[in-house]
FIGUDREN-465290 format. One record per residue (C-alpha): x, y, z; residue in three letters; residue number from 1. Coordinates in Angstrom, 3 decimals. Layout:
% FIGUDREN-465290
       xx       yy       zz rest  nr
        X        Y        Z  ALA NUM
...
This chain:
% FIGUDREN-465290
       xx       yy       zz rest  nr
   44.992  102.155   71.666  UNK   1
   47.045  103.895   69.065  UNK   2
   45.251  104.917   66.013  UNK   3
   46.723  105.821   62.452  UNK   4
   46.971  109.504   63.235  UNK   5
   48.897  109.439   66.055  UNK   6
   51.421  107.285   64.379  UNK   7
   51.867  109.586   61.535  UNK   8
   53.007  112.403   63.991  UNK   9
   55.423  109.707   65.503  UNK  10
   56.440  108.973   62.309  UNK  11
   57.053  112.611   61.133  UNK  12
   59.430  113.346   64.066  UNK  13
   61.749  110.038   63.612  UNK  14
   62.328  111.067   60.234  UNK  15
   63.085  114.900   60.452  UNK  16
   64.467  114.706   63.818  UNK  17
   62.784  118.266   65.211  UNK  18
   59.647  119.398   65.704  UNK  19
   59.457  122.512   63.351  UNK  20
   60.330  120.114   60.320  UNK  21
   57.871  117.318   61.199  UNK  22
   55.376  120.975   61.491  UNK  23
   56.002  121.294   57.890  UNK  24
   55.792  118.097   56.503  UNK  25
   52.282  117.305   58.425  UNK  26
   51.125  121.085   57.905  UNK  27
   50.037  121.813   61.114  UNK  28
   51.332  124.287   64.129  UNK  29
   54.573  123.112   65.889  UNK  30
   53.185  122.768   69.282  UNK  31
   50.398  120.373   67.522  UNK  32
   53.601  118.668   67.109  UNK  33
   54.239  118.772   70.394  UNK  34
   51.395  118.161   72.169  UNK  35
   50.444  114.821   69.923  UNK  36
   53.682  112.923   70.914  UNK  37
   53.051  113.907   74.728  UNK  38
   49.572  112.393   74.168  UNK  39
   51.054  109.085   72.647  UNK  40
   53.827  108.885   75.140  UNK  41
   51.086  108.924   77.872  UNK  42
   48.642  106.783   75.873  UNK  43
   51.716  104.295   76.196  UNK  44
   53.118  104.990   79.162  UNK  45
   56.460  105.162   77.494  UNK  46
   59.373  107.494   76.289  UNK  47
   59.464  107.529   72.551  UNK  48
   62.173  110.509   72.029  UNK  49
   64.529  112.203   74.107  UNK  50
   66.540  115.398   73.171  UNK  51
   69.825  115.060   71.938  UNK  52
   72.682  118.097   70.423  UNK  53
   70.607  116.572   66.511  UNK  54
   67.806  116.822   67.715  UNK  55
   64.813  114.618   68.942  UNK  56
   66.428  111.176   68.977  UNK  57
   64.405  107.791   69.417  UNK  58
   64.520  106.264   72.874  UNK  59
   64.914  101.781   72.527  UNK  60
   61.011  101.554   73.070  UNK  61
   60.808  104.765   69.911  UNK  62
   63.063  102.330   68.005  UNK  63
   61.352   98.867   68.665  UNK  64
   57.614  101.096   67.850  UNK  65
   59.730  102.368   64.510  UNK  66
   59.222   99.295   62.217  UNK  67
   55.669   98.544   63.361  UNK  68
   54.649  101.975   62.688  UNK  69
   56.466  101.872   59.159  UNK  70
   54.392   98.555   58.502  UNK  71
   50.853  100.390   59.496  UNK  72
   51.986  103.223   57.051  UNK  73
   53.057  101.252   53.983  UNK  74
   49.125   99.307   54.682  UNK  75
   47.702  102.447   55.080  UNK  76
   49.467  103.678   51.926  UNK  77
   48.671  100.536   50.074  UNK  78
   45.049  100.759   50.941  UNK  79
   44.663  104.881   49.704  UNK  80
   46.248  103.625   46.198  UNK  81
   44.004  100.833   45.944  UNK  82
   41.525  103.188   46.282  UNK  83
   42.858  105.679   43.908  UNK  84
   43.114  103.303   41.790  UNK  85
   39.167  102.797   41.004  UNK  86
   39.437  106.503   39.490  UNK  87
   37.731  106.099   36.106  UNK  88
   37.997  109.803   34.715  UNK  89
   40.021  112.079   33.276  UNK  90
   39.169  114.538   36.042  UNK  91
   40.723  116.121   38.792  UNK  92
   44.472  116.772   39.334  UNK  93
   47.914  115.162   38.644  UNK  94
   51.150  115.976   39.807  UNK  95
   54.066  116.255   38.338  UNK  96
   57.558  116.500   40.282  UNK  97
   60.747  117.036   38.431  UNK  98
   63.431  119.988   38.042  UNK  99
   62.913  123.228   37.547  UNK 100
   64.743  123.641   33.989  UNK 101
   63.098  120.169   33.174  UNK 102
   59.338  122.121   34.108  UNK 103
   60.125  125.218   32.691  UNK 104
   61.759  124.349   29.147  UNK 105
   60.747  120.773   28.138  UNK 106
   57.334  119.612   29.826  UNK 107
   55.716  122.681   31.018  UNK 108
   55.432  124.475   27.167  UNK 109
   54.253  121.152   26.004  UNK 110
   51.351  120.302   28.050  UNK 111
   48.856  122.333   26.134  UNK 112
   47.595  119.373   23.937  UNK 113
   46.877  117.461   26.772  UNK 114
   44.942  119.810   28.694  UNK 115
   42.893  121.241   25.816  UNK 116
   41.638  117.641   25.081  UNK 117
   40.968  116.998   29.013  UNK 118
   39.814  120.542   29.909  UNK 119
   38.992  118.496   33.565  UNK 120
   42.039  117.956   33.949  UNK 121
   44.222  120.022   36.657  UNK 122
   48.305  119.442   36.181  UNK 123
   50.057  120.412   39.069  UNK 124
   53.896  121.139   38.251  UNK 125
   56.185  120.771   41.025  UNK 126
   59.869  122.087   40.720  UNK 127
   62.150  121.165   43.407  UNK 128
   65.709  119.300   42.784  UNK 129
   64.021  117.619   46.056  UNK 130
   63.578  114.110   45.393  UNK 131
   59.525  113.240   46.495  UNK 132
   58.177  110.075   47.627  UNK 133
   56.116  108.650   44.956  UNK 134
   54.547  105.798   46.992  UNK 135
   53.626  107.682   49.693  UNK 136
   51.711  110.021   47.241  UNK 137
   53.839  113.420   47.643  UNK 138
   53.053  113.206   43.352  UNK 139
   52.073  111.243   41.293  UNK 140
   54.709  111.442   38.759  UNK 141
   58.286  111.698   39.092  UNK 142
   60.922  112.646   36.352  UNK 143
   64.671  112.187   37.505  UNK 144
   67.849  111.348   35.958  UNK 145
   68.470  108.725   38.151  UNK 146
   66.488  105.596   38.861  UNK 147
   63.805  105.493   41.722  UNK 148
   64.805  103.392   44.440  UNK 149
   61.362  102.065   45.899  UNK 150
   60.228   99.150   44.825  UNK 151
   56.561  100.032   44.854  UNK 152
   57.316  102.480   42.364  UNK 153
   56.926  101.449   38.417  UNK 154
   59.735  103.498   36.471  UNK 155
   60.712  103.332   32.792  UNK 156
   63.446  105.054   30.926  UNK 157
   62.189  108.179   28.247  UNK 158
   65.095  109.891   27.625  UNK 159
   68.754  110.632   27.580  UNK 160
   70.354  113.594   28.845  UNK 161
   73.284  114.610   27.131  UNK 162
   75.649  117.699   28.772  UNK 163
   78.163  120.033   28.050  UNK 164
   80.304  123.452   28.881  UNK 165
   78.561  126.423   28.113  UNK 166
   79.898  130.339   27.919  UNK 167
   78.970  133.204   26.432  UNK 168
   81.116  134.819   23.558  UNK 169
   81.299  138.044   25.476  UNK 170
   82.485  136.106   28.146  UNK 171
   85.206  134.062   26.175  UNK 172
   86.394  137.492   24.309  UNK 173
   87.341  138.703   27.802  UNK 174
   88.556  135.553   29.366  UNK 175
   90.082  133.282   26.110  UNK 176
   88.979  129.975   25.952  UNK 177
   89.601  127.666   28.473  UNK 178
   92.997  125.324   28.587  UNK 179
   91.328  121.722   29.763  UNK 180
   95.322  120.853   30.267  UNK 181
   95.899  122.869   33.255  UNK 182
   91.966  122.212   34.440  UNK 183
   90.613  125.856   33.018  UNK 184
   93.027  127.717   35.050  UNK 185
   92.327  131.518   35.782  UNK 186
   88.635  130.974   33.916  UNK 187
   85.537  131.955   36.328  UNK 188
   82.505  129.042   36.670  UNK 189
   78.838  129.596   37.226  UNK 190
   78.060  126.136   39.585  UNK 191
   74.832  124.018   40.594  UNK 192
   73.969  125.373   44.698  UNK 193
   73.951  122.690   47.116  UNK 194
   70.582  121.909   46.878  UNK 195
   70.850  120.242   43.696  UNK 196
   72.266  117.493   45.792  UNK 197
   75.434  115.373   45.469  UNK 198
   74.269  112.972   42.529  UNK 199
   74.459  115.694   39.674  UNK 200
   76.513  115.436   36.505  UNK 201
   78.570  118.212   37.566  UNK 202
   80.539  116.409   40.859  UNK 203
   82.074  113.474   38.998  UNK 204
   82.826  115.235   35.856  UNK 205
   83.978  119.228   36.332  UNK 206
   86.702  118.746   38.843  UNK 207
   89.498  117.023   36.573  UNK 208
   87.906  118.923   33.410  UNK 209
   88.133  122.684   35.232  UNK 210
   89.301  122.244   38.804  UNK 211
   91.800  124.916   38.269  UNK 212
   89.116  127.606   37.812  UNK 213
   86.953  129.846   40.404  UNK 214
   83.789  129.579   41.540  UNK 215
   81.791  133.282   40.763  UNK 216
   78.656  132.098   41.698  UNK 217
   75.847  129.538   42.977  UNK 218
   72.725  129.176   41.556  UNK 219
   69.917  126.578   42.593  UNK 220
   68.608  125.756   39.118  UNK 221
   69.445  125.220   35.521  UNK 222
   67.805  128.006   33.955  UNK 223
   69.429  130.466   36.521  UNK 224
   72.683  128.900   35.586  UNK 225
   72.206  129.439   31.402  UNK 226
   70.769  132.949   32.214  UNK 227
   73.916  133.935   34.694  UNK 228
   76.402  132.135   31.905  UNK 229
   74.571  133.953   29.007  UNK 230
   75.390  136.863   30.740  UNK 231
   79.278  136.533   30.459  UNK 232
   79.958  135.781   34.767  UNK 233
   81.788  132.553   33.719  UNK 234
   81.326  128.920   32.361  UNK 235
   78.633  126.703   33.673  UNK 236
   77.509  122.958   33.178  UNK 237
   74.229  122.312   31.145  UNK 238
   71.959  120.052   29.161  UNK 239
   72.632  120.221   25.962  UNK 240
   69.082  121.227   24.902  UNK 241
   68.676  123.903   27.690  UNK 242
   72.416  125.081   26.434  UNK 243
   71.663  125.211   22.721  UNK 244
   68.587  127.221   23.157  UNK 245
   69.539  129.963   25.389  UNK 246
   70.805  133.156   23.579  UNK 247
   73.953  134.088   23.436  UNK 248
   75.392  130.658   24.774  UNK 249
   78.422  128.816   23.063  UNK 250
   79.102  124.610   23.476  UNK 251
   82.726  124.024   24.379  UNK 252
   84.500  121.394   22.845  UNK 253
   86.109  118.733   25.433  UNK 254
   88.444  116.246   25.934  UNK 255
   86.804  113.123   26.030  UNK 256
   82.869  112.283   26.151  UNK 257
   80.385  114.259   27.123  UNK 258
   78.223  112.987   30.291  UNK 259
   74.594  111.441   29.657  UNK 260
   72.496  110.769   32.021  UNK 261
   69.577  108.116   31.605  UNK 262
   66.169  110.226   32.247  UNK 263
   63.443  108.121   34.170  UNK 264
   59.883  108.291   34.741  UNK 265
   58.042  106.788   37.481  UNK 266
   54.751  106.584   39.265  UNK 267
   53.396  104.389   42.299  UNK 268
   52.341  101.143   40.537  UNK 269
   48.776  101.292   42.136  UNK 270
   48.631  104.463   40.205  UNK 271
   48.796  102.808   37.158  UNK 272
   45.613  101.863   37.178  UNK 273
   44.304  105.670   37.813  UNK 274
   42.945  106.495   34.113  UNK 275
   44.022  110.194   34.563  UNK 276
   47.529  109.234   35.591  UNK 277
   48.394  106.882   33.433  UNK 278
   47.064  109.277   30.366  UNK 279
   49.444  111.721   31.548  UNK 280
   52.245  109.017   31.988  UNK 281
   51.652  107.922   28.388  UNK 282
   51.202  111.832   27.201  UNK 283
   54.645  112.716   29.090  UNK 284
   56.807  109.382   27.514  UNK 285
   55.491  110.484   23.993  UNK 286
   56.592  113.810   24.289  UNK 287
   60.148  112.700   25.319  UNK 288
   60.067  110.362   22.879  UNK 289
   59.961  113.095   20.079  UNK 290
   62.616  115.328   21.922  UNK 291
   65.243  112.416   22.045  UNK 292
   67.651  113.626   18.799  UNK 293
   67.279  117.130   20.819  UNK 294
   68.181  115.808   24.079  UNK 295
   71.099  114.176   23.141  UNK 296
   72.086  115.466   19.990  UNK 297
   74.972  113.625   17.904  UNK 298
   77.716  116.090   17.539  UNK 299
């Protein structure tokens, strides 16, 4: 009989589709990896994957097991926030997912308050563009400009972004300003990497603004991308509020509005019921709350 366990390493390999990435999301040794699904393919004296050019695909008897398994986890979910949810302290540790400009400029300097009045209280900051899984407890917070797709997740809007083009003087003294006309032809632009994923401001908006200019560089984050603008390699795509406080930076004036995006907060709804989670919830919205006219300043 197949217990819980066993199901999560099945469940680990359908989703990332090799065995060194299920590794690293369960945290154990690839050949665990291995040697688990072997054990469960005995256990049921059936195929579950079989190895394809993408990697380890799910055989028809992998895909009818697929849904159950998905059913035991969402229970077995269910049941860990239920009892989560009979935390009565401000103890122990919270986390916090949400970009790394987001961490390191808005949330992160403010969270001082909070922890000198719950000195038991252990933040844990998270900065990955990655998108976590609130209900299956990757954290316990989430802040992302985009609303949070699981149901089981309670969300609620705190903020909007508001974005713009940023260069440095030193930058525009060698260069000129751009002409938005002919799309910021011969200009140089500082760009979000690929692993800031499809969904960002930038895609929809910079191509018919500055598609006639050249890419200088990638950078993964924000702050990298104020810090590599600020130091005159071309023009680059920010929040307003990270834009206007880095040194050195100048706001472009555009044709047309300026993107906003809607800024969302969310948490697994069991979780709501967790006294130290929702006191940071409450904490974070309040602080948002104050930076709105900075966030998306009126111009």
């Amino acid at each position: 009989m197949l217990d819980w366990d066993d199901l999560r390493f099945f469940l680990a390999v359908a989703r990332h589709r090799t065995m060194s990435a299920a590794a690293r999301a369960l945290r154990v040794a690839q050949p665990t990896v291995g040697r688990r699904i072997a054990a469960c393919e005995e256990s049921l004296g059936a195929r579950l994957f079989r190895r394809s050019a993408a990697g380890w695909a799910l055989t028809a008897t992998g895909q009818g097991m697929l849904t159950h398994a998905e059913q035991m986890e969402a229970q077995a979910l269910a049941a860990e926030n239920l009892a989560a949810g009979r935390d009565a302290g401000l103890a122990g540790e919270v986390r916090i997912t949400a970009s790394e400009w987001m961490i390191a400029t808005v949330l992160g300097p403010r969270l001082s308050p909070l922890l000198a009045q719950h000195p038991a209280l252990s933040i844990d900051l998270i900065a990955e563009a990655r998108h976590f899984n609130l209900f299956r407890r990757e954290a316990d917070i989430g802040i992302r400009p985009s609303r949070f797709q699981q149901l089981e997740v309670f969300q609620r809007e705190i903020a909007v972004l508001q974005f713009g083009l940023y260069a440095s003087d030193a930058y525009l003294a060698r260069i000129g300003l751009p002409d938005f006309a002919v799309r910021a032809t011969g200009h140089l632009l500082v760009l979000a990497g690929a692993e800031m994923g499809t969904t960002i401001v930038d895609m929809k908006w910079l191509p018919t603004l500055i598609g006639g200019a050249r890419t200088a560089i990638r950078a993964n984050g924000r702050v990298a991308m104020a810090n590599l603008a600020a130091a005159g390699i071309g023009i680059a795509c920010l929040p307003c509020y990270l834009g206007d406080a880095t040194p050195g930076l100048r706001l472009l004036a555009t044709p047309g509005q300026r993107p906003r995006r809607q800024l969302w907060l969310g948490m697994p709804r069991a979780a709501r019921s967790v006294r130290r989670v929702k006191a940071v919830a409450e904490f974070i919205t309040d602080v948002f709350a104050r930076l709105r006219p900075t966030l998306d300043p009126e111009r």
